[in-house]
N, C-alpha and C positions, 0 to 999 in steps of 0.2 A: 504494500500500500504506500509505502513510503515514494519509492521510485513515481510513484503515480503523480505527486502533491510536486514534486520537483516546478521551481519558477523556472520559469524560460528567461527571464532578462535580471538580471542584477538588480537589486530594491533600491538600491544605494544609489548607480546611478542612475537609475529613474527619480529618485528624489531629487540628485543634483541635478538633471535633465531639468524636470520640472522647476527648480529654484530659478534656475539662466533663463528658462522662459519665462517665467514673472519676471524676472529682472529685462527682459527685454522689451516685452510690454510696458513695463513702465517707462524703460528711455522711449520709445519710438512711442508711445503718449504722450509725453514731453516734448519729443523732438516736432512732433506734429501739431500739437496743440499751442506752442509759444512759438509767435514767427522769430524767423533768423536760421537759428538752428536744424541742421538737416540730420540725416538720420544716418547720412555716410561720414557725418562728423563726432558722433558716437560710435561709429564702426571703427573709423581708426584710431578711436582711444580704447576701445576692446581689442581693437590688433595690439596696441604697446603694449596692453594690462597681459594678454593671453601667455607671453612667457612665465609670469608670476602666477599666473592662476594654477593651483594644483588640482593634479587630476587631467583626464584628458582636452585635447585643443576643441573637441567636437562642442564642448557644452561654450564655447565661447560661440563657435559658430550658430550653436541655436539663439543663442541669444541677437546675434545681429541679424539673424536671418527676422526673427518675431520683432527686432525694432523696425525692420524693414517693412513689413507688412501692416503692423499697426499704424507707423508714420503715413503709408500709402493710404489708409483708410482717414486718417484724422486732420491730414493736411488741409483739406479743404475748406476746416471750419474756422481758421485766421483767414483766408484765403477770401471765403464769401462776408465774414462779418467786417474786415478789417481791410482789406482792400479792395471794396465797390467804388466805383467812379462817380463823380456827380451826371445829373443828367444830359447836362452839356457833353459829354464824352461820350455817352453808354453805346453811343453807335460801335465805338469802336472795343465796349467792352465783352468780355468774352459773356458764353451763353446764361454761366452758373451767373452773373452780376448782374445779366441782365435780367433773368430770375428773383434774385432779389431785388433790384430796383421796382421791378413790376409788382411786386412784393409777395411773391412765391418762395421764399429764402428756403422755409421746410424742406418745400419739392424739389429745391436743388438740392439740397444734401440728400431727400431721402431718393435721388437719381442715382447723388454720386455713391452713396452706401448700396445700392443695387448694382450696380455698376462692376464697381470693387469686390465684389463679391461673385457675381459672375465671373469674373478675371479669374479669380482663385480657385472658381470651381471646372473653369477650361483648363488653366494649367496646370493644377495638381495630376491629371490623369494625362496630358500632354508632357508632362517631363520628364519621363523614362522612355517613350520613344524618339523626341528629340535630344536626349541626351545618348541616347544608343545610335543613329544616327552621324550625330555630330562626332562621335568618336570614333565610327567609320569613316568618315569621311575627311575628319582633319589629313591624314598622312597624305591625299589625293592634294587638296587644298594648300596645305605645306609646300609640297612637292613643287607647285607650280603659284604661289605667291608673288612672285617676279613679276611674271605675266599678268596675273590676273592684277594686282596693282595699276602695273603700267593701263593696260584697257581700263580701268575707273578712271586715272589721270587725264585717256582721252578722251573719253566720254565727257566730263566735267569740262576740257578744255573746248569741245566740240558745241558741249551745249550753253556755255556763258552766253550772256545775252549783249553784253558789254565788250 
């Protein structure tokens, strides 16, 4: 019976698992909800901390993976409260501002939180065959970076407008 009861995953670190995602939740809360700060700028203060942290390098990367994801979800509410344009501008302002100027502000967050969420639920099931993919095919892509380079340089030179 014993053999039977056996955990499949280590308790420990699934606790420290679990701790790095609250903790990244909570910067990419912060980093989203107070403008200025972004979420790639708690990323590379988890890159310095990550040699000091003990224990394995994964649970840093959960952590900046979950700041990333929440920052993605919560950016948008400085974004619509704190930078709308007055109405002399809003021609030129983007959809979510002009939402709120109209005074839909809810509907644009409750857009953009549908939205973001959609996102998450295409890619979660999209990134193990673009990651299988992409790892076939890097050594092709390597192989000939040269060339394919040069052809975007003159694509780009071919298509200026100037």
């Amino acid at each position: 019976m014993d053999a039977l009861v056996r955990p499949v995953v280590d308790p420990a670190f699934s606790a420290a698992a679990l701790a790095f995602l609250a903790g990244g939740v909570a910067l990419g809360t912060a980093s989203g909800l107070v403008p200025g700060p972004h979420a790639n700028n708690f990323a590379l203060l988890l890159a310095g901390l990550a040699p000091s942290v003990p224990g394995d390098p994964l649970l840093v990367g959960i952590a900046m993976l979950a700041a990333g994801v929440v920052h993605s979800f919560l950016d948008i509410v400085p974004a619509l409260a704190l930078g709308v344009p007055d109405a002399a501008t809003a021609i030129a302002a983007l959809p979510g501002h002009r939402l709120v100027l109209a005074g839909r502000g809810r509907e644009a967050l409750r857009l953009s939180a549908v939205g973001s969420a959609l996102a998450v639920a295409l890619a979660v099931p999209l990134a193990v065959p673009i990651t299988w993919a992409m790892v076939r095919g890097y050594p092709v892509v390597r192989e000939h970076l040269p060339l394919l380079l040069a052809g975007v340089v003159v694509a780009l030179v071919l298509t200026e407008s100037s």
